[in-house]
C-alpha positions in Angstrom: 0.0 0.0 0.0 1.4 3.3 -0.9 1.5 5.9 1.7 0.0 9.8 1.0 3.4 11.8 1.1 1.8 13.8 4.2 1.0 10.5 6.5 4.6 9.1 5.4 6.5 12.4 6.9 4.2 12.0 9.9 5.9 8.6 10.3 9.0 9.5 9.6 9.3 12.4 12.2 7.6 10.2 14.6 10.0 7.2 14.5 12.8 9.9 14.8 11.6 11.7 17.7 12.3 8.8 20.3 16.3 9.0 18.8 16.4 12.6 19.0 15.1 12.2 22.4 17.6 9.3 23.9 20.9 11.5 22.4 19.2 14.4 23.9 18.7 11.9 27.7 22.2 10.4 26.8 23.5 14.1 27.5 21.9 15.2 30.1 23.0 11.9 32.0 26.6 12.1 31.2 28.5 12.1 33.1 27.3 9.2 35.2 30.5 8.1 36.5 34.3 9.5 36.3 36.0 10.3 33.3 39.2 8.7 32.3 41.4 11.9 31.2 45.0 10.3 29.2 48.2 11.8 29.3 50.9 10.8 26.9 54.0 12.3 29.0 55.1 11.8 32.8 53.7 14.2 35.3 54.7 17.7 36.2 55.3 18.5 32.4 53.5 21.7 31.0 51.1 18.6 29.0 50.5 17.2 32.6 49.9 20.4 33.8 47.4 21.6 31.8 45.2 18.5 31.9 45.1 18.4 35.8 44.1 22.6 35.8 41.4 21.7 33.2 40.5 18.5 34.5 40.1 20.2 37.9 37.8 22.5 36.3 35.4 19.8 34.4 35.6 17.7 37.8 33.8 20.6 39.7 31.5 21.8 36.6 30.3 17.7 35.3 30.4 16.5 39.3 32.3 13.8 38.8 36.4 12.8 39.1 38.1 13.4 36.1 40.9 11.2 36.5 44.5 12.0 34.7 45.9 8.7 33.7 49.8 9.2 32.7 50.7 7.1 29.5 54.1 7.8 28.4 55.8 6.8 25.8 56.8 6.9 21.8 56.0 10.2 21.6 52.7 10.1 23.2 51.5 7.5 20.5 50.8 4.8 23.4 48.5 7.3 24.7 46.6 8.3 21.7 46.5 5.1 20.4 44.6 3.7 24.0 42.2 6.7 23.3 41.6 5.8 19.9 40.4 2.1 20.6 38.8 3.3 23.9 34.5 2.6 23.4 33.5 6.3 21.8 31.5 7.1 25.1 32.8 10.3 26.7 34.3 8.5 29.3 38.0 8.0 27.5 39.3 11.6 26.5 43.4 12.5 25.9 45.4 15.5 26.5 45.9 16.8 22.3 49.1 18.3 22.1 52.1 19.3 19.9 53.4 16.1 19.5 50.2 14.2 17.5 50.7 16.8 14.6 54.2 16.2 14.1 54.0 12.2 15.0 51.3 12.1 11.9 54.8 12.5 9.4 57.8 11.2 12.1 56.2 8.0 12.7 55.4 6.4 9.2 53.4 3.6 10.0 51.1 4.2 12.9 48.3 2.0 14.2 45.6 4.9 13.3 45.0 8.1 11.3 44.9 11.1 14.4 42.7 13.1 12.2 40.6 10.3 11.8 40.4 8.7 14.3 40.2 11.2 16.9 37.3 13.7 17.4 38.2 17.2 18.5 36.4 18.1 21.8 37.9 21.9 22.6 41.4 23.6 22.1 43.4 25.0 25.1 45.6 26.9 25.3 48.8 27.7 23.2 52.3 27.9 24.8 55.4 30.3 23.9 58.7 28.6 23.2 62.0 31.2 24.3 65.2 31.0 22.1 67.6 30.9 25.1 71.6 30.3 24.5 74.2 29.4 27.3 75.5 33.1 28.2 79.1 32.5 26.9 77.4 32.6 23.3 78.1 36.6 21.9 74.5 37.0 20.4 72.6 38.9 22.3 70.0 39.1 20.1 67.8 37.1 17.3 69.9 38.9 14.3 73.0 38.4 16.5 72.8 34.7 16.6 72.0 34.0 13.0 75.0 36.0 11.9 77.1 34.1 14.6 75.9 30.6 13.5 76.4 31.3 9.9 80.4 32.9 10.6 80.5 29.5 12.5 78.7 26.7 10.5 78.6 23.0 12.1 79.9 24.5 15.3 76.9 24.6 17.8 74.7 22.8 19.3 71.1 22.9 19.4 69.5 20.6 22.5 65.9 19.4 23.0 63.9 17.3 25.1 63.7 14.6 22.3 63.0 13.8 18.7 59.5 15.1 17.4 58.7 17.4 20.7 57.7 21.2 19.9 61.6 21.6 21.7 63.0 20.4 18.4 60.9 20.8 15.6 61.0 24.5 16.4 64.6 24.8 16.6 64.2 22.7 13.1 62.2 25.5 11.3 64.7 28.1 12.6 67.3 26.4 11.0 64.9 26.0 7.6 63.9 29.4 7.5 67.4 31.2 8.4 69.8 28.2 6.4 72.1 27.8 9.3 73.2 24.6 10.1 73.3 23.2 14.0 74.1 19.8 15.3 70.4 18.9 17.2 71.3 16.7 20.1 67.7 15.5 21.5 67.5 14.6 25.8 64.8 12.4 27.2 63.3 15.3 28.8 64.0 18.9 29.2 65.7 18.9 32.6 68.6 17.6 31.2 69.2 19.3 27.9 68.6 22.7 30.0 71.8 21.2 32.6 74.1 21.0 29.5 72.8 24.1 28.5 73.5 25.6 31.6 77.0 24.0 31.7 78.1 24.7 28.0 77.8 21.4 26.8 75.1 22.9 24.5 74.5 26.4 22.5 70.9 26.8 22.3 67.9 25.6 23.0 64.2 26.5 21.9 63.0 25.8 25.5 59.4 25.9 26.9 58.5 28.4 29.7 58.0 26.9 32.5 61.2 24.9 32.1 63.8 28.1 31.2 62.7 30.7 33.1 64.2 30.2 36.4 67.3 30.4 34.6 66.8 32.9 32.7 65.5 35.1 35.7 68.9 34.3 37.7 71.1 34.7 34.2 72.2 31.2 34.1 70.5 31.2 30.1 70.5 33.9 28.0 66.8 34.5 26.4 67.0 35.7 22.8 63.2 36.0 22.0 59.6 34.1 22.1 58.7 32.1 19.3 54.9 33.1 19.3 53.6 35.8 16.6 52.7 38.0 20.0 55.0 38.7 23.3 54.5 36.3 26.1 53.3 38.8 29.6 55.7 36.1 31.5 58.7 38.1 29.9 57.0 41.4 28.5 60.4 42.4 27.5 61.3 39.9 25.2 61.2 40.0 21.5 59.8 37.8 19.4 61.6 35.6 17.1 59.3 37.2 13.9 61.0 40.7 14.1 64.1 39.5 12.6 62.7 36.4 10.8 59.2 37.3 9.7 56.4 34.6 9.2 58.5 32.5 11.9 55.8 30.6 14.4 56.6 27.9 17.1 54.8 27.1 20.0 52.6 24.5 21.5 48.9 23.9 21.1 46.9 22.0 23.7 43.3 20.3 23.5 40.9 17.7 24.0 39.8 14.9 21.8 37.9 11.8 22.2 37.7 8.7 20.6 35.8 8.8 16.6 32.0 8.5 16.9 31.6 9.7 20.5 27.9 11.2 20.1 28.2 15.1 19.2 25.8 16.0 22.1 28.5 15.0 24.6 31.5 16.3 22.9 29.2 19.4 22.9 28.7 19.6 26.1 32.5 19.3 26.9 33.1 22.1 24.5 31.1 24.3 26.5 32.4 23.3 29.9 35.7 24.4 28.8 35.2 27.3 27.0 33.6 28.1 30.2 36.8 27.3 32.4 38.9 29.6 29.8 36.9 32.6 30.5 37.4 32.2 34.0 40.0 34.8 35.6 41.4 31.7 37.5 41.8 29.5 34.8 43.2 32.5 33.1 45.7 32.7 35.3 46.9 29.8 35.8 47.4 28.9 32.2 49.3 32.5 32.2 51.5 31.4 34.6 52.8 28.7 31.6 53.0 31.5 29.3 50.1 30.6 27.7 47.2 32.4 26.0 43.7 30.5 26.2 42.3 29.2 23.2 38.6 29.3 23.4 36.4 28.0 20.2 34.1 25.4 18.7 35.1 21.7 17.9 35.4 22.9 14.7 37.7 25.7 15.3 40.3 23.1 16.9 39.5 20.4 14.0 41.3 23.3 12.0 43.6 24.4 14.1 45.2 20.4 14.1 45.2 20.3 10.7 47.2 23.1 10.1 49.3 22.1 12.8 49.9 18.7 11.2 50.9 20.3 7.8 52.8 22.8 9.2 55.3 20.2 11.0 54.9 17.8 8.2 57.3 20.0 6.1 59.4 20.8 9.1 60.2 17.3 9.9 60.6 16.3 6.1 63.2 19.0 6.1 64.5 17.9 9.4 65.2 14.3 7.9 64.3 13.0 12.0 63.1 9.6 12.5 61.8 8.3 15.5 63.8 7.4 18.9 
């Protein structure tokens, strides 16, 4: 029998109402029980950091734990890749950083697609890198350095806190974009590549914030600039590296994702909790205590924001010639 094209929309709406309604439930319900919030680096790093303030945050807003779970390893890949296979439910999220846009071209044959396979919740925050050099290098400035490293080729030493971190890959496009060559010597961490920078074993190091600027304040390192396109307020005085080289960028983005096909009313619902926590003076705060600028937006906004990321490091690390550890 052939329904009237009136009485068959009738249907139709009607047998999508009760879905409609259960996502909408499903929402409102969640979270029943504590969220399982993955790390891919040890504690006490900025990445740790960051996902206990925010966690701290979403713990008081949702009413339930959010629980940071420290995964370490191969760049963060044993991290994301536990998220990834994690049931798409909410209850599995991981700390997005630097690191999964450059691992998408460092490691050639990973276990999933991060674009794919992960679905972006809310971005961050983005953290400054500072060009700092052991103080019995000359340069005092940006300019300085560049025209000491080229009257000098092969001679320095650039340190990092490993292969593929936002330490090395933007020490990697300083040496693309200015032509000057430096022997990259990556650490397992960046307490010990800022020691031998500290002790002369090293040159220069494109350090984060919170790691360098002890050092810099008691003039054990020698800050150069920021590597952000704006000053950091941490060291108002600083340059940034884009004065002397212009269209130069490096820093480190920060986010949430979730595993692919967890239902858009929850990641919703975490967008907002978050965006809420970034316009909160605290929060603000905090994060500016890192040297960080929050990063408020739409899951959209940080879908974008990773895929430029990942392209942007792609040719950075195909200059680079780095493999993995």
């Amino acid at each position: 029998m052939k329904l009237p094209r009136r009485k068959f929309l009738h249907l139709a709406a009607g047998a999508a109402a009760p879905s409609a309604l259960s996502r909408i439930a499903r929402a409102q319900a969640y979270p029943s029980r504590p969220i399982r919030w993955v790390v891919g680096f040890v504690p006490g790093g900025a990445t740790d950091i960051i996902a206990r303030l925010t966690g701290q945050w979403l713990s008081e807003r949702l009413g339930q734990s959010v629980v940071i779970e420290n995964r370490p390893g191969a760049g963060s890949n044993i991290a994301t890749e536990m998220v990834v296979n994690a049931p798409p439910d909410g209850y599995t999220l991981l700390l997005v950083g630097p690191a999964n846009a450059v691992n998408a071209t460092l490691y050639p044959k990973l276990n999933y697609n991060f674009i794919r396979d992960i679905a972006p919740i809310a971005s961050i925050s983005r953290e400054p890198l500072v060009m700092v050099v052991n103080p019995s290098v000359p340069a005092k400035t940006v300019a300085e350095f560049i025209a000491y490293a080229k009257a000098n080729p092969g001679m320095l030493n650039m340190a990092s806190s490993g292969i593929g971190t936002s330490v090395h890959v933007g020490g990697e496009l300083f040496k693309m974009m200015t032509g000057i060559t430096m022997l990259h010597v990556p650490y397992r961490g960046a307490a010990p590549a800022i020691t031998d920078l500290i002790g002369g074993r090293m040159q220069v190091m494109f350090a984060t914030l919170p790691s360098s600027i002890e050092y810099i304040k008691a003039g054990k390192l020698r800050a150069l600039a920021v590597t952000t396109a704006r000053r950091t307020p941490a060291l108002p005085d600083l340059p940034i590296v884009a004065e002397v080289l212009p269209g130069y960028e490096a820093s480190a983005m920060y986010g949430v994702g979730a595993p692919r096909d967890t239902p858009v009313e929850i990641v919703n619902k975490l967008n907002k909790e978050i965006n809420a926590g970034l316009a909160d003076p605290w929060m603000q705060a905090r994060l500016a205590d890192l040297g960080g600028t929050v990063l408020p937006g739409t899951p959209a906004d940080f879908a974008k924001l990773i895929d430029e990321e990942t392209q942007k490091w792609a040719k950075v690390v195909q200059f680079s010639g780095a493999k993995p550890e």
